[in-house]
C-alpha positions in Angstrom: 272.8 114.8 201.9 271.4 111.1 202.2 267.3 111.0 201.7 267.8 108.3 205.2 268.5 111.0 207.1 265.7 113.1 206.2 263.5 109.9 206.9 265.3 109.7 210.6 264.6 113.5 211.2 261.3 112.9 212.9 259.2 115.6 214.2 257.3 116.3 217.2 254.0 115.6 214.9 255.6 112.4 214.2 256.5 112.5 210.8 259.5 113.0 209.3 261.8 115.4 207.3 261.3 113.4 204.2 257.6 113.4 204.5 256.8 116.5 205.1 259.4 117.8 202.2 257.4 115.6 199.7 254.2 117.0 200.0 255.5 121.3 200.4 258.6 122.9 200.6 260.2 123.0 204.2 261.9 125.8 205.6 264.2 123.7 207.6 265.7 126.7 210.5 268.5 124.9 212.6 268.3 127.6 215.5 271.1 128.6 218.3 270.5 127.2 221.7 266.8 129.1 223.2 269.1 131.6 225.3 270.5 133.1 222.8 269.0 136.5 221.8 269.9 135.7 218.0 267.8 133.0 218.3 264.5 134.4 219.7 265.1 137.1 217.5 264.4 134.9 214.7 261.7 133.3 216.3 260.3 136.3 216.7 260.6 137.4 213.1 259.4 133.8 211.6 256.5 134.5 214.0 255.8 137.6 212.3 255.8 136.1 208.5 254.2 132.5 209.3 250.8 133.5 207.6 252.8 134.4 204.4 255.3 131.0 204.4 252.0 129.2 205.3 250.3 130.7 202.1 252.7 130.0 199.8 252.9 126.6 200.5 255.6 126.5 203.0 256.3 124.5 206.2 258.7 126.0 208.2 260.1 122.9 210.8 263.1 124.0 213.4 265.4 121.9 214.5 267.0 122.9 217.9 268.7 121.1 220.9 266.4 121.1 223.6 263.9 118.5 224.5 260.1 118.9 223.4 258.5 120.3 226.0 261.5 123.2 226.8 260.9 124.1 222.8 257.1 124.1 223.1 257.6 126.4 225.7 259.5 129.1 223.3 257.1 128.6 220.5 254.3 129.4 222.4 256.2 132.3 223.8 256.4 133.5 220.8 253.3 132.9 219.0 254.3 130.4 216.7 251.2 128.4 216.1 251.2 124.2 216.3 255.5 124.5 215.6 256.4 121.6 214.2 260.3 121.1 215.2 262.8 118.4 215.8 265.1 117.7 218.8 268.7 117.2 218.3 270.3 117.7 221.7 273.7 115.7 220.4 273.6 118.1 217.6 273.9 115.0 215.2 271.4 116.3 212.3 273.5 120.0 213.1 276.5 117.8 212.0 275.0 116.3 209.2 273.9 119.3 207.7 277.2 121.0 207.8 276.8 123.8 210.3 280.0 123.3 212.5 280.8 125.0 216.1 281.2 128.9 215.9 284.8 130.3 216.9 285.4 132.6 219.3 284.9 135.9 216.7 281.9 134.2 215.1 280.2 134.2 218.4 281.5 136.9 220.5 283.1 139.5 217.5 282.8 142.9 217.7 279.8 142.5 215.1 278.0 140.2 217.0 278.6 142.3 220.2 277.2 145.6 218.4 274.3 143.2 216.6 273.4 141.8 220.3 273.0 144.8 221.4 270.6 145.7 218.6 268.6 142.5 219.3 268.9 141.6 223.1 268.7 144.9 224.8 266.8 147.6 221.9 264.3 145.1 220.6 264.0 143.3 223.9 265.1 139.6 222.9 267.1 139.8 225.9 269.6 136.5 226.4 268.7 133.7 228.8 270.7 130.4 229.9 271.8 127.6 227.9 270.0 125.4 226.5 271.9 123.3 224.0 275.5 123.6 223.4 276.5 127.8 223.1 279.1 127.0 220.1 276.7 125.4 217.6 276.4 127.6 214.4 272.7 127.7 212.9 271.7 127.6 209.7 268.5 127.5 207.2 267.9 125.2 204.4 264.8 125.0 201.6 264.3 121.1 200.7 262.2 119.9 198.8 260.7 116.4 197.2 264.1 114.8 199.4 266.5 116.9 197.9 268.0 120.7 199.6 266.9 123.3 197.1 268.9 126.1 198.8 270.7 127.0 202.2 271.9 129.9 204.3 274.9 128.9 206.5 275.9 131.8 208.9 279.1 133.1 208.6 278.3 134.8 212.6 275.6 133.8 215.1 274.5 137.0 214.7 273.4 136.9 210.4 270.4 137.7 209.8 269.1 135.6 206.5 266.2 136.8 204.5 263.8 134.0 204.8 261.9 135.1 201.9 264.5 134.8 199.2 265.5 131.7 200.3 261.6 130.4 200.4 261.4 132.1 196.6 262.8 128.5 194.7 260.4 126.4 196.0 257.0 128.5 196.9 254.1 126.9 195.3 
C-alpha cells in the first residue's frame, strides 16, 4: 500500500488517513453497505468497546459507501460519539485495500444465512436497503506511522473479527 493514498483518504474531520495514523494507531473498519445487519452488528459492538480503543490510544475511522450525512445518521444511531469516517461510494479505497466483491456463498451461504439470523432477527440488527453496493466484502486493518500493521479480511460478510487482537500490535 502507497503512503499517497493514505494522504487522499480524507475524513469527514478533514484530515486524512496518513495524518491521523502518524499521531495513534487507526483502526481502519471498511464496513458492508448500512443495510446490512452484519454491518450494524459491528457498529453496534465497536460502540460498545469505543471507551477502551479510545484509551489505549486508538482511533477507530470507517470507511463506508454512503455519503456523509446518510453515515452520520447510523453513527449517531448507534452511539458512536464524533465518528470520524470516510466516504468511498465508487468503492475505490475498498479496491485499493484489497477487499474484492463477495460471491454468491460468501454473502448468502448457509453460514451467513444461520449467522443473519443470529444478528438481524435475535439481536435485533435487523436488515435495511442498500446503501452502497451489496457485493462489497469488508474488512479491518491496524496502520500505523503510514504503514498497515495488521488486517482482517473476511472470508464471509458474516465474520466476525476480534477487534481487540488486532488493535494489540499497535496500542500505546
Amino acid at each position: 500500500m502507497n503512503q499517497t493514498t493514505f494522504q487522499q483518504m480524507m475524513s469527514n474531520k478533514k484530515k486524512s488517513l496518513y495524518d491521523y495514523s502518524q499521531n495513534q494507531p487507526v483502526l481502519l473498519i471498511f464496513l458492508r453497505h448500512f443495510g446490512c445487519t452484519f454491518c450494524r452488528e459491528a457498529l453496534d459492538e465497536i460502540s460498545k468497546k469505543q471507551k477502551d480503543f479510545e484509551r489505549n490510544g486508538v482511533q477507530i475511522i470507517f470507511v463506508h459507501m454512503a455519503e456523509q450525512n446518510t453515515a452520520n445518521r447510523y453513527f449517531k444511531r448507534y452511539k458512536i460519539e464524533n465518528a470520524v469516517h470516510i466516504s468511498d461510494p465508487e468503492c475505490v479505497y475498498y479496491q485499493e485495500f484489497g477487499l474484492v466483491k463477495g460471491s454468491l456463498n460468501q454473502l448468502m451461504g448457509l453460514k451467513v444465512w444461520m449467522r443473519g439470523l443470529e444478528a438481524g432477527v435475535i439481536k435485533g440488527h435487523g436488515i435495511g436497503s442498500y446503501i452502497g453496493d451489496g457485493f462489497q466484502m469488508p474488512g479491518v486493518f491496524m496502520i500505523h506511522k503510514g504503514e498497515i500493521a495488521d488486517s482482517y479480511i473476511h472470508k464471509q460478510a458474516s465474520d466476525k473479527p476480534d477487534y481487540q487482537s488486532l488493535t494489540a500490535c499497535c496500542t500505546l
